[in-house]
C-alpha atoms as one frame of an Amber mdcrd trajectory, in Angstrom:
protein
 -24.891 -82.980  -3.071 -22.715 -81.398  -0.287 -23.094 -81.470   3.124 -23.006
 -78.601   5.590 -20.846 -77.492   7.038 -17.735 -78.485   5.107 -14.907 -79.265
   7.269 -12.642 -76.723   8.808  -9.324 -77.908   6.690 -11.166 -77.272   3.608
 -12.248 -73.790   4.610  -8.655 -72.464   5.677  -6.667 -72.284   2.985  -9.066
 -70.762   0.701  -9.987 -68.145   3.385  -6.092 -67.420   4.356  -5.953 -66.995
   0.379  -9.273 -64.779   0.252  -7.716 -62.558   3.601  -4.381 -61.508   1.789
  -6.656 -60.401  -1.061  -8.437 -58.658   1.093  -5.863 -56.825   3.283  -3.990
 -56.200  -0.417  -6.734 -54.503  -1.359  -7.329 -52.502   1.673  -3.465 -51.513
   2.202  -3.691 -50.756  -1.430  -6.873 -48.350  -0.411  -4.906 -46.613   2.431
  -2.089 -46.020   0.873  -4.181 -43.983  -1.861  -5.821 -42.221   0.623  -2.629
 -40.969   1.740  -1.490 -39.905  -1.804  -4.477 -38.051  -2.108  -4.166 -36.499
   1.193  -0.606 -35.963   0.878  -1.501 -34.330  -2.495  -3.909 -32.137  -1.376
  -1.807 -30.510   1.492   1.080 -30.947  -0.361   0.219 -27.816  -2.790  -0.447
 -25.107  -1.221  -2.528 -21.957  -2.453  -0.454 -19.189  -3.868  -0.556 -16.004
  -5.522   2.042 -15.592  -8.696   4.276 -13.517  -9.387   3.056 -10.329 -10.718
   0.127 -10.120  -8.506  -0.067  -6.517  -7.083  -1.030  -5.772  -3.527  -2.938
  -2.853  -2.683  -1.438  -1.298   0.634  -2.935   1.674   2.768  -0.338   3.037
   4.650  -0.679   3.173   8.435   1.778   6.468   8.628   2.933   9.348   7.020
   6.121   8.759   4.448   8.246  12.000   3.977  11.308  12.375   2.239  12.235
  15.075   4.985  11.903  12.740   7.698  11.813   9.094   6.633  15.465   7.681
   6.266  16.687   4.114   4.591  15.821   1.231   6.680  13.073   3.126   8.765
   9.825   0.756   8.928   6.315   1.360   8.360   3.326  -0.515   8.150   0.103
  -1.374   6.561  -2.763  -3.273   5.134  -4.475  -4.740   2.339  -6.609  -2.431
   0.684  -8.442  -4.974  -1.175  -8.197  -8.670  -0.900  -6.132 -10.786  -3.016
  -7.583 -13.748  -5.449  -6.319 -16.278  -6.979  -8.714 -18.649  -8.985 -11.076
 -17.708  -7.427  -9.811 -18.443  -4.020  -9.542 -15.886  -1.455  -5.670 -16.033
  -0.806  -5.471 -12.994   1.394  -8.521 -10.928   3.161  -8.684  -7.621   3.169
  -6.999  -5.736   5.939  -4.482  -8.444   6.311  -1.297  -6.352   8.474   1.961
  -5.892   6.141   5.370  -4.780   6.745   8.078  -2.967   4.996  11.009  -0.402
   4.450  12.188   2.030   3.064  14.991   1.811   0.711  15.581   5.165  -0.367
  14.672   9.098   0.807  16.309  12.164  -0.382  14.938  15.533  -0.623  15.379
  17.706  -4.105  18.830  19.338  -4.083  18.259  22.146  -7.053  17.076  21.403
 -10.255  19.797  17.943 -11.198  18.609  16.254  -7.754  15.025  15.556  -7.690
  13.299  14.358  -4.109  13.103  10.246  -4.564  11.123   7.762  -2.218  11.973
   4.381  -2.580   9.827   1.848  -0.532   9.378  -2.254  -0.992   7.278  -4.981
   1.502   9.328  -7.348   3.320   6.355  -9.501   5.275   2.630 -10.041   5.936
   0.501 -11.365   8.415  -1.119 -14.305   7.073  -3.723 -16.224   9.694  -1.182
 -15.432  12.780   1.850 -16.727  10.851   4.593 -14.078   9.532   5.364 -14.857
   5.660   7.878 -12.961   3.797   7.017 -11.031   0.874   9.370 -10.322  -2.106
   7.689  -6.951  -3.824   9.151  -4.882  -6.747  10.379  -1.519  -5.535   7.902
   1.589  -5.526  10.091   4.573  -6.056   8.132   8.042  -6.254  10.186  10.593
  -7.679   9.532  14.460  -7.639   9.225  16.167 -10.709   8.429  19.605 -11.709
   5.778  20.697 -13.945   4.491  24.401 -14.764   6.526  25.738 -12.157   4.947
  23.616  -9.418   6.436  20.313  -7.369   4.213  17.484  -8.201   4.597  13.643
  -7.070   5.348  11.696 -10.319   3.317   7.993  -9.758  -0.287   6.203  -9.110
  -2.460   7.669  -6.659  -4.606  11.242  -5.749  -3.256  10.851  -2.433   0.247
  10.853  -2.983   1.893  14.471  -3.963   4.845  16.500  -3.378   4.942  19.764
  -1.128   7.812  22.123  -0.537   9.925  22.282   2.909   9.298  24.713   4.890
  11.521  27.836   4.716  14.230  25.446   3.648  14.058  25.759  -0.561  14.033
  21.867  -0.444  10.885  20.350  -1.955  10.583  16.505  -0.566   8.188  13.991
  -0.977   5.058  13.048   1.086   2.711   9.939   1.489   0.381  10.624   3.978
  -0.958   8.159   6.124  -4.074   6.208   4.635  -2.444   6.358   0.640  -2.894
   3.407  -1.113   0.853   1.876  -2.776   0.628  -1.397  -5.397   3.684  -3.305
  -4.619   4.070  -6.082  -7.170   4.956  -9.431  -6.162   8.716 -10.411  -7.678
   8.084 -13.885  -6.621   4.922 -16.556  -5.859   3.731 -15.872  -2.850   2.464
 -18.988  -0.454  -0.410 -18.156   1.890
């Protein structure tokens, strides 16, 4: 039979031995933690490529006034999912330019909008935005001007007086621009 208690000497080694096993296991705990951490804020949530983003327009876009590298503004029609995941709310603010606006010079020249998104506003932090250009193109049909493209809103009216016919998006259209490129949020 033992007696108690058992001598300090006898005690220490086996408890310096039991304390590295111990811390071991704990640093080995931490440092999992972190990997998990790490992985979880490591990935962040995105939207691929080929998502489209539904934009109201904030202005009028005219082929008779709007000229290559004039900005405009808008915001997300609907919001954007991915997963299930809301990645981007509804309303969010976005930003673009426009590439490209002629008006119709006689039948061989037809009136051509070109427009693509170059940023959003996403939870007070600017991201750029790679989007596929939109490009609305006049065409005629039955004798009248019509706006070739998605949309009711969007349609083609003559100029004025000038024998041009241009054309228009008026402010509060809806454009899809299609992401190019995964977007991070």
């Amino acid at each position: 039979m033992k007696k108690f208690p058992i001598p300090a000497e006898k005690i220490l080694p086996a408890a310096s031995l039991v304390g590295f096993v111990v811390l071991g296991l704990l640093d080995g705990c931490h440092s999992s933690t972190a990997s998990v951490e790490a992985s979880t804020t490591r990935d962040p949530v995105v939207a691929p490529a080929g998502t489209v983003l539904r934009v109201r327009l904030n202005q009028m876009l005219d082929t008779g006034s709007s000229r290559p590298g004039d900005r405009f503004t808008g915001a997300l029609d609907a919001s954007v999912m991915s997963g299930g995941v809301e990645i981007l709310a509804k309303g969010t603010i976005v930003e673009g330019h426009v590439l490209e606006a002629r008006e119709s010079a006689g039948p061989e020249r037809r009136a051509i909008l070109a427009v693509t998104l170059d940023s959003l506003d996403s939870f007070g932090k600017r991201v750029s935005v790679d989007t596929y250009t939109v490009r609305r193109i006049g065409a005629r049909r039955s004798g009248d001007w019509t706006l070739t493209g998605e949309g009711p809103e969007q349609r083609m009216e003559a100029a004025a007086g000038a024998g041009k016919e241009r054309v228009i998006v008026p402010a509060d259209s809806i454009i899809g621009f299609t992401l190019k490129s995964t977007l991070s949020a």
